[in-house]
N, C-alpha and C positions, 0 to 999 in steps of 0.2 A: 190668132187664127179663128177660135170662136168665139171669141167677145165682142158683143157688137152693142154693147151696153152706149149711151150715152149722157151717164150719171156721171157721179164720181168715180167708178169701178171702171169707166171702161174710156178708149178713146187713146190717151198719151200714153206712152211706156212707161211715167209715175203713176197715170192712174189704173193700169194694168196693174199691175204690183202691189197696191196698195192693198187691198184685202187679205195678201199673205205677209205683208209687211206690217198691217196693223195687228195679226195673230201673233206674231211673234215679239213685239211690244207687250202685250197684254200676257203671253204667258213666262216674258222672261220677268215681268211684274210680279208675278204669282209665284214662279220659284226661286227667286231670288238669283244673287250672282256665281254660286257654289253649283247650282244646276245645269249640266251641257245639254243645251239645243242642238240638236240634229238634224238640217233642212236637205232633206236626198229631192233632186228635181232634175230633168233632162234638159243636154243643153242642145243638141241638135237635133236634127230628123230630115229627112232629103225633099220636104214641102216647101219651094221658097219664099212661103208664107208664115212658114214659121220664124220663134224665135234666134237671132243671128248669135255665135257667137260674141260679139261686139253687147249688147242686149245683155245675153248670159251672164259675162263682168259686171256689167252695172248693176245687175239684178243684186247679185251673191255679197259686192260694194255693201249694198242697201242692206243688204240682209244682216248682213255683218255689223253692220251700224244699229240696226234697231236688235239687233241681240245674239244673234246666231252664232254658236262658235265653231261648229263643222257642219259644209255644205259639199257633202261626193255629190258627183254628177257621172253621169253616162252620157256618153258620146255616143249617139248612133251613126 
């Protein structure tokens, strides 16, 4: 909704993501596998410009992959 970058940060829904996807790479590098990542992020809001549900899954998906092992969300 306000990213209107069109680098690598902005544009596709990978490259949305990528900047909190590439943190979370680099800090689960840093504390190893014994350390719990905690990524809290909102998954609606009543904007139909916002993030979709459908979105939100693929995001947390990703996040999970590059390291995250609990991601709560709030539903507005």
């Amino acid at each position: 909704m306000f990213n209107h970058r069109t680098d690598e940060y902005g544009g596709s829904e990978e490259n949305l993501a990528r900047f909190v996807i590439e943190i979370i790479k680099k800090v689960r590098q840093r504390v190893g596998e014994d350390y719990i990542i905690l990524l809290k992020i909102n998954s609606e809001d009543d904007d139909p410009n916002y993030i979709t549900s459908e979105q939100f899954i693929r995001f947390c998906k990703s996040a999970e992959q590059a390291g995250v092992d609990i991601h709560p969300f709030i539903s507005i």
